[in-house]
C-alpha positions, 0 to 999 in steps of 0.5 A: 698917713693912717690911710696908707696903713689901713691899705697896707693893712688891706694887702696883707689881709688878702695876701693872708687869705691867699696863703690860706687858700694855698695852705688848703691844697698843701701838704708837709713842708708846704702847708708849714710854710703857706701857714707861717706866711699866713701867720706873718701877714695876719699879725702885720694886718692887726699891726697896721689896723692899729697904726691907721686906727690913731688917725681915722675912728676905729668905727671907721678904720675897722669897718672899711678895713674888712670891707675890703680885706672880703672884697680882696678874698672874694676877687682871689677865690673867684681868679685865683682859686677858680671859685663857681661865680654867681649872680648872688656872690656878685650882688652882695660883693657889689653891695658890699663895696657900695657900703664900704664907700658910703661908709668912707663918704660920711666920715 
């Protein structure tokens, strides 16, 4: 179960830095409520962290939770938000993954 919450918690990171992203291009009423939904998913994210950190350690929980959480906002700069691409930006985003499952693989 404290898996589903540390994905859970995963969603709602990336989901925040969609709306943080959209909040970027808003004005008025709409960044208001770009940033309200931000806000929401932001606190949601740290409640579900620490609903997953009671089964897995936090030196694992933590580290995998924003491994992913700067895959998912990495993927929705680059598809979403049509962020230039490179073979850098792909090198480290590869290499990250790669350190997010071996940190899961020697838990």
């Amino acid at each position: 179960m404290s898996w589903i919450f540390l994905i859970a918690a995963w969603l709602c990171e990336t989901a925040f830095t969609f709306c943080l992203g959209k909040a970027k291009v808003s004005v008025d009423a709409q960044w208001w409520a770009w940033i309200s939904a931000f806000g929401l998913l932001y606190v949601l994210s740290a409640v579900l962290l620490a609903k997953a950190v009671q089964g897995i350690p936090v030196g694992v929980a933590y580290p995998v939770w924003t491994g992913i959480g700067a895959v998912g906002a990495v993927l929705i700069s680059l598809f979403v938000f049509k962020e230039p691409v490179s073979f850098w930006k792909i090198f480290f985003l590869t290499t990250l993954i790669a350190s997010v499952v071996g940190l899961k693989s020697v838990e």
